[in-house]
C-alpha positions as CSV (number, residue, x, y, z in Angstrom):
1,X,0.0,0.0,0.0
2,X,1.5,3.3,-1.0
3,X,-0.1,6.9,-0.7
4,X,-0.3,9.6,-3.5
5,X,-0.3,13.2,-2.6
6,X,-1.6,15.8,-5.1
7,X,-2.6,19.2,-4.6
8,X,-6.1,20.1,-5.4
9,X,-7.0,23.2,-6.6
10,X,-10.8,24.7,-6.9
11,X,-12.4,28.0,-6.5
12,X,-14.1,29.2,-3.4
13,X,-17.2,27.7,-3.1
14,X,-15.8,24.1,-3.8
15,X,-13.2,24.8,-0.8
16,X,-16.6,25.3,1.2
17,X,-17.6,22.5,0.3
18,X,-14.9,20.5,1.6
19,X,-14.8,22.7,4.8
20,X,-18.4,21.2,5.4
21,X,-17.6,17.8,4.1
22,X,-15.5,17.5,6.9
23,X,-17.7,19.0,9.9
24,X,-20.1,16.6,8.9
25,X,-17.4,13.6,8.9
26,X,-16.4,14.9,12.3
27,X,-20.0,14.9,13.4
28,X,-20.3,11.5,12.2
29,X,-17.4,10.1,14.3
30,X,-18.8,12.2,17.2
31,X,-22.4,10.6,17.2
32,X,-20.8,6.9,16.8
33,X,-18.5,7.1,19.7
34,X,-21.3,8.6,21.8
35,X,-23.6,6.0,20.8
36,X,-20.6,3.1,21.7
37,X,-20.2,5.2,25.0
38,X,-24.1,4.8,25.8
39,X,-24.3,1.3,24.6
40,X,-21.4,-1.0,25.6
41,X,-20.3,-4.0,23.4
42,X,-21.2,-2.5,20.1
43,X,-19.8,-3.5,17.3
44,X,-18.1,-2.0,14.3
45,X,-21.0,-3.0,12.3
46,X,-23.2,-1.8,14.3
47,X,-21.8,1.8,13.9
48,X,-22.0,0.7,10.3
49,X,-25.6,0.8,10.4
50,X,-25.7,3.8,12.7
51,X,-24.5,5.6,9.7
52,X,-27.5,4.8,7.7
53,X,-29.9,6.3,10.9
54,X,-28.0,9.6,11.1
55,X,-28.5,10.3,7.1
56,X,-32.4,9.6,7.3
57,X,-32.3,12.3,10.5
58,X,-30.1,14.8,9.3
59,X,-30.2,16.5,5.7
60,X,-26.8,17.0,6.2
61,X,-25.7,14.3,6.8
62,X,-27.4,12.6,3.7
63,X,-25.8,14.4,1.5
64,X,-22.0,13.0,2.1
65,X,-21.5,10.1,0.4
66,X,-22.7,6.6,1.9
67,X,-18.7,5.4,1.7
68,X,-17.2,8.6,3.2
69,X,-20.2,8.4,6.3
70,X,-18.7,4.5,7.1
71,X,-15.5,6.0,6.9
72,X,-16.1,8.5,9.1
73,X,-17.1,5.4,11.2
74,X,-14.4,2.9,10.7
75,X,-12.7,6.1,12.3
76,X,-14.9,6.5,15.4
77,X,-14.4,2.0,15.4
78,X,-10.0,2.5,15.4
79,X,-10.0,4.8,18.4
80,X,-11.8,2.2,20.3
81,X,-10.4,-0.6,19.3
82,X,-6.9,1.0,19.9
83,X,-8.3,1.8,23.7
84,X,-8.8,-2.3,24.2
85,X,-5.8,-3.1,22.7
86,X,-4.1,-1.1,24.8
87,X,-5.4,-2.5,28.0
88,X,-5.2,-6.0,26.9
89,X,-1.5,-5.3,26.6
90,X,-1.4,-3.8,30.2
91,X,0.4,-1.0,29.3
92,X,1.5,1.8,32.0
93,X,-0.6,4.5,32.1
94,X,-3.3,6.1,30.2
95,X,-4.9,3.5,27.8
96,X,-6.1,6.3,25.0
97,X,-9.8,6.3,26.4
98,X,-11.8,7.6,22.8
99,X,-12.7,11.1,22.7
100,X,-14.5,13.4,21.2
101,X,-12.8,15.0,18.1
102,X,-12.4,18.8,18.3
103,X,-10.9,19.3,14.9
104,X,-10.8,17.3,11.9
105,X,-9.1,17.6,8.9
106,X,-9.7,15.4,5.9
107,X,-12.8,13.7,4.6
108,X,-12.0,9.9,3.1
109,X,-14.0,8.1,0.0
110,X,-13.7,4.6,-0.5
111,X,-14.5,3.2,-4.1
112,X,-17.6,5.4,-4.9
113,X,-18.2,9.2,-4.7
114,X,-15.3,10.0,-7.4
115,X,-13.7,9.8,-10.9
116,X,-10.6,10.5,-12.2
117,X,-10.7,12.3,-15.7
118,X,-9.2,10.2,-18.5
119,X,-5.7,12.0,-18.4
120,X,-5.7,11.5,-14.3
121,X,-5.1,15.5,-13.8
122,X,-8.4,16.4,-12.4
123,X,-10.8,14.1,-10.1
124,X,-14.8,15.3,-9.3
125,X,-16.7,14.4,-6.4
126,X,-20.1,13.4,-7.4
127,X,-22.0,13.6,-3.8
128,X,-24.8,16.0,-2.9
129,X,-21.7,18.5,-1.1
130,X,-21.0,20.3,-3.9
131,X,-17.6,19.7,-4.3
132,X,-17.3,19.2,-7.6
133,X,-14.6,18.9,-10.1
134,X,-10.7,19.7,-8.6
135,X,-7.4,20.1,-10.4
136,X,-4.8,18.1,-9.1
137,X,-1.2,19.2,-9.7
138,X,1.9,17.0,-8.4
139,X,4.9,14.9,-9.4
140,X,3.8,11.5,-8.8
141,X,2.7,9.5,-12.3
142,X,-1.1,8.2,-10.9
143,X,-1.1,7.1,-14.6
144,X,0.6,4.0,-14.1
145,X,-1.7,2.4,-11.6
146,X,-5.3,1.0,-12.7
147,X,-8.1,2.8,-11.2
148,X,-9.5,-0.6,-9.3
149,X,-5.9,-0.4,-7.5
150,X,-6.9,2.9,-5.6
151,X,-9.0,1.6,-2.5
152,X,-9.3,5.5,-0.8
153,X,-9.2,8.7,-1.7
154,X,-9.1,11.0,1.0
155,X,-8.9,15.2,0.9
156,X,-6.7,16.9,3.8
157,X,-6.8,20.4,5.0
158,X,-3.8,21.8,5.6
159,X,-2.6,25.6,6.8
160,X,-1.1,26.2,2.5
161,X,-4.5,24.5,1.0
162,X,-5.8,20.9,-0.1
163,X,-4.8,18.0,-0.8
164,X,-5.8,15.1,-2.1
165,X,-4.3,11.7,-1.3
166,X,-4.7,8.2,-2.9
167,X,-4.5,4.9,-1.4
168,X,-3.0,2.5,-3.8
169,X,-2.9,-1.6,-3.7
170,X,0.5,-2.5,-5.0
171,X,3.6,-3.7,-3.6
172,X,6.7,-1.4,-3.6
173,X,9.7,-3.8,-3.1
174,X,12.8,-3.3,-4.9
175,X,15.3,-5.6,-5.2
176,X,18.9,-4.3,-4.5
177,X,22.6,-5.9,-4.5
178,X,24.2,-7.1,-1.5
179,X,26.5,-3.9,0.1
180,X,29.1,-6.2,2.4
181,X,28.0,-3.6,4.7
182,X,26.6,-3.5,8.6
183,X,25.8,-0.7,10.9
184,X,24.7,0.1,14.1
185,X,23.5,3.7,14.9
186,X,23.0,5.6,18.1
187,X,20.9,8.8,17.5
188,X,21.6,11.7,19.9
189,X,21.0,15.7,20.6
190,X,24.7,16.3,19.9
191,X,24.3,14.9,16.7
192,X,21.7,13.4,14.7
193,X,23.2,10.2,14.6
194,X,26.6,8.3,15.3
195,X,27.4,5.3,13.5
196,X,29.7,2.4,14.7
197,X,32.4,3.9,12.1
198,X,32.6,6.9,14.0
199,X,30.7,9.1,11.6
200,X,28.3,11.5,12.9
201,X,25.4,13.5,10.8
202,X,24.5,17.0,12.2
203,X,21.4,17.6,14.0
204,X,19.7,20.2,11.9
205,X,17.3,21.9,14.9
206,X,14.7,22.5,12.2
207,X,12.3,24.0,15.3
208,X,15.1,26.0,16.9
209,X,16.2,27.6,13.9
210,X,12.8,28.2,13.4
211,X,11.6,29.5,16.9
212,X,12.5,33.0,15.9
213,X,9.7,33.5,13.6
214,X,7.5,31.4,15.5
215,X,7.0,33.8,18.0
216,X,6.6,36.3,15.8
217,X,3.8,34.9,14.4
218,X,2.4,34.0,17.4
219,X,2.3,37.9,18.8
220,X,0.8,38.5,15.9
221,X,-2.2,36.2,16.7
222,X,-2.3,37.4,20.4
223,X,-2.7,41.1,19.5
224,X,-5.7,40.3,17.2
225,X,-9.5,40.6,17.9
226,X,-11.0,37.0,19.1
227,X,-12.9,36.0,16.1
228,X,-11.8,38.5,13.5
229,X,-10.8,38.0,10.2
230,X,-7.8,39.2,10.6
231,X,-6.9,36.8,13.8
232,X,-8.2,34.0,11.5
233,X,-5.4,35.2,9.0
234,X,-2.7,35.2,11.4
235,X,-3.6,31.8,12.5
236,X,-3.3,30.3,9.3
237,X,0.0,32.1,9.1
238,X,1.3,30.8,12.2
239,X,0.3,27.4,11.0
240,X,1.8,27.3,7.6
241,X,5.2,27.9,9.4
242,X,4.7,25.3,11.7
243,X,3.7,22.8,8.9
244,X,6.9,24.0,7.2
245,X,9.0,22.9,9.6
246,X,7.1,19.5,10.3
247,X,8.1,19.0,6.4
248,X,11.7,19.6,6.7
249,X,12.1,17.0,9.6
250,X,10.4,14.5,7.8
251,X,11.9,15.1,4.9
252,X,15.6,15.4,6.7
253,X,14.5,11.9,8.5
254,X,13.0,10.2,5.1
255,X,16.7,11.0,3.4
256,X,18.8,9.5,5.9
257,X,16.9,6.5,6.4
258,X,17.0,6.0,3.0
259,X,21.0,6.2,2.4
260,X,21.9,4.4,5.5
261,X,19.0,1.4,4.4
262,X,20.6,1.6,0.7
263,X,24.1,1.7,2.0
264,X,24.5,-1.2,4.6
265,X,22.9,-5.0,4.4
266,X,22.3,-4.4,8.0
267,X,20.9,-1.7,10.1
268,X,20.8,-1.2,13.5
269,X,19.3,1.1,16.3
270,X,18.1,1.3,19.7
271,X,14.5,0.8,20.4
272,X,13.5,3.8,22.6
273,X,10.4,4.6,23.6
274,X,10.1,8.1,22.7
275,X,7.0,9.1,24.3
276,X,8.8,8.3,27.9
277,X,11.7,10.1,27.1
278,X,9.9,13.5,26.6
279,X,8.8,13.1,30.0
280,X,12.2,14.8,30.8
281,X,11.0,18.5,30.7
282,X,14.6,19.8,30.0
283,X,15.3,17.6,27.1
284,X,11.3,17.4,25.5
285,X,11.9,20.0,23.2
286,X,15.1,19.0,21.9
287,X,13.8,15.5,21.4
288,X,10.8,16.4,19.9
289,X,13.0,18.8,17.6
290,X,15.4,15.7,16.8
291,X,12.9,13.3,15.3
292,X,13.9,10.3,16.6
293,X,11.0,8.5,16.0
294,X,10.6,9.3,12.3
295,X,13.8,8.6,11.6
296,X,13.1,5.0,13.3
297,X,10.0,4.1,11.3
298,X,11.7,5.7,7.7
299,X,14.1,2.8,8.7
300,X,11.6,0.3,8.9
301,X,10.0,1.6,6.3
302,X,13.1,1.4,3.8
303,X,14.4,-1.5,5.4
304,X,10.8,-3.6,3.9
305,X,10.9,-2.1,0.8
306,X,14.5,-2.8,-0.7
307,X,14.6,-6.5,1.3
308,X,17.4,-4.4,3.8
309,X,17.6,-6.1,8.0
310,X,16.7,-3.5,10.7
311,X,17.2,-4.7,14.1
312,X,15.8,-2.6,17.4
313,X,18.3,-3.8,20.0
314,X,17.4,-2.6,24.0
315,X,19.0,0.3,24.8
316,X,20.0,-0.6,28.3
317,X,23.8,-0.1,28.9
318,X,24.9,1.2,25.9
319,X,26.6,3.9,26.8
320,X,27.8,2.5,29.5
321,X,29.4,-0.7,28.4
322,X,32.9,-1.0,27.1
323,X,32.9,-2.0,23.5
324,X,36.1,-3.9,23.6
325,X,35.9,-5.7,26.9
326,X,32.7,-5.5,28.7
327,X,33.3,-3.6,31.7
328,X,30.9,-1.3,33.0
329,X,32.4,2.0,33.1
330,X,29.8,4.4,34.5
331,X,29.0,7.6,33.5
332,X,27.0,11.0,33.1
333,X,25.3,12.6,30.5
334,X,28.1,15.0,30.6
335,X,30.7,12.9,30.3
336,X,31.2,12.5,26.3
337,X,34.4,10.8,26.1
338,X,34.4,6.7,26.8
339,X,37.7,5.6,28.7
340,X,38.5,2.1,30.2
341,X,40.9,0.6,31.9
342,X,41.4,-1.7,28.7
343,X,43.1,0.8,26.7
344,X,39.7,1.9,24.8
345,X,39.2,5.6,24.5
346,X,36.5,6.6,22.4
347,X,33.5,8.9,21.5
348,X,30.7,8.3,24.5
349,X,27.8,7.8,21.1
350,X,31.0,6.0,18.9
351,X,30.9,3.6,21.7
352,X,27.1,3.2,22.2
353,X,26.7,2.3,18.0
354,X,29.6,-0.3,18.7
355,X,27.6,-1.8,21.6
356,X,24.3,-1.6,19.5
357,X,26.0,-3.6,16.4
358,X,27.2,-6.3,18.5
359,X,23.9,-6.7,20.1
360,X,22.1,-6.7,16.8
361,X,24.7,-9.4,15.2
362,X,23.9,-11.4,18.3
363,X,20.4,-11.8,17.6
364,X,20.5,-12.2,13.7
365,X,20.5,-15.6,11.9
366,X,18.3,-16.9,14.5
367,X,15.6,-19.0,13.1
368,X,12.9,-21.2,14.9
369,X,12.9,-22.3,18.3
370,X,15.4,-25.0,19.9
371,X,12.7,-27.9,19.7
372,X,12.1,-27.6,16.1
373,X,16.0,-27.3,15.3
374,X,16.3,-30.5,17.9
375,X,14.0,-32.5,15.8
376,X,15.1,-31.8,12.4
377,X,18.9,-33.2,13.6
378,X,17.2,-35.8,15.0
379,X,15.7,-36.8,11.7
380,X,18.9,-36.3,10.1
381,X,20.6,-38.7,12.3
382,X,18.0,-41.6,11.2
383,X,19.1,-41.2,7.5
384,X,22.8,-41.0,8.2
């Protein structure tokens, strides 16, 4: 499954449309999880159906498309089932109880409610909204995939305008020669990342470069009216520069992770749990600003689709391990320089991508479990 984004382009009254195409999704989701919330043990069927009651008592409702109202359904249906998933698992803390959605942003279609012209530049929306017929401008060539491969087509409101996205059924492996290469990385604030070579890749501080003009544009919406049009303005101005900088991390992360998957038959990294680390108050905006975990899921990502090995290894020790012998050799976050009593002196995050390589190579070429290896010798043995 890959996704397609285009920018759409309309007049006016088709972006109205769209603006109400999506209150009414979110109104949708609303009424479903309030109904689950009255009702317990509903199932996503039965929000299904609820779907069908809500467009006989509200014209407004009606008029979105009967796809894009089970959509907005299946959306109401994930929340929950993420919230018993989570407590089946047990895990610490809040469980993501569903809530009410405050803003939404995109409005989805499955296979009905649009058509792509013939030359795939344009697609129209033939519910009773009134969105109509949008432009579409953007590099990707949708003209090599089969209309019966797209499964959704969903339009996103951002801060710079729409955009229309399509869900596409295909596979996107690519087959790549060996590189006789292995890795292990150990991603920092320092630097971006340290591998077990000993090179490093700056951290780029997308947000703190950026931080200036942030609070610029955020006096700006302070000073204005409450409800103005000029407060509505500076809002949208505010958020195009934060959506700007969202797309340089994410493009900085999706560029690494695709040379270092490219580059090595082998990847490794730690397997941090980001959202416990931002607990720290004096590192949380310096994480957040790093990336860390889009970098780790570009890997992943990369690492499926040219046939590359990623391995999360457990963080514990690390740093604080000697690469060469073993020993423990304690230390603070201060402390950047690794020195044992072996002879090994070396960067504290040079050190740490050593560790996280040997732990990964450790766990590789594993296969099975030690009964079904046991039997297969034993059958061996009877034929010998």
């Amino acid at each position: 499954m890959i996704i397609l984004e285009f920018k759409a382009y309309g007049n006016k009254a088709q972006y109205q449309a769209i603006d109400k195409a999506i209150r009414t999704v979110k109104f949708i989701r609303n009424s479903c999880l309030r109904l689950w919330m009255d009702n317990k043990g509903l199932s996503k069927y039965d929000l299904n159906k609820y779907c069908k009651i809500l467009a006989k008592n509200f014209p407004f409702a009606n008029e979105l498309n009967s796809t894009a109202r089970q959509a907005a359904a299946e959306r109401a249906w994930s929340s929950i089932a993420r919230f018993f998933e989570n407590c089946k698992k047990k895990l610490p803390g809040k469980k993501g109880y569903p809530k009410f959605q405050k803003h939404c942003r995109s409005v989805e279609y499955k296979q009905s409610g649009w058509k792509l012209s013939p030359d795939k530049k344009s697609i129209a929306f033939s519910d009773n909204k009134g969105i109509g017929k949008l432009k579409l401008k953007g590099k990707w060539d949708l003209w090599r995939f089969e209309q019966k491969l797209i499964k959704r087509v969903r339009i996103v409101k951002r801060a710079d305008g729409y955009y229309v996205q399509f869900c596409i059924c295909v596979d996107v492996k690519e087959q790549l020669k060996p590189a006789d290469a292995t890795v292990g990385l150990d991603v920092g604030l320092k630097e971006f990342y340290t591998d077990s070579r000993g090179n490093t890749e700056p951290n780029p501080r997308f947000y703190r470069s950026g931080e200036k003009r942030l609070k610029f544009y955020q006096r700006r919406v302070s000073r204005k009216q409450k409800g103005s049009s000029n407060r509505n303005k500076a809002i949208n101005r505010l958020g195009r520069q934060h959506l700007k900088i969202s797309r340089q991390r994410q493009e900085h992360a999706k560029r690494l992770a695709r040379c270092v998957i490219r580059s090595n038959d082998l990847v490794a990294y730690e397997d941090l749990r980001v959202k416990n680390l931002v607990k720290n108050h004096c590192l949380a905006k310096s994480i957040n600003d790093a990336g860390w975990y889009q970098f780790i899921k570009w890997l992943e990502h990369f690492g499926t689709k040219f046939g590359r090995v990623t391995v999360a290894v457990n963080p514990a020790y690390t740093s604080q391990n000697c690469s060469e012998c073993g020993e423990v050799v304690k230390k603070s976050l201060s402390t950047r320089t690794h020195i044992c009593k072996c002879g090994c002196r070396l960067d504290r995050d040079h050190n740490a991508a050593v560790n996280i390589l040997n732990r990964a190579l450790g766990t590789v070429g594993h296969t099975g479990t030690w009964i079904d290896r046991r039997s297969r010798y034993a059958n061996v043995d009877q034929f010998a």
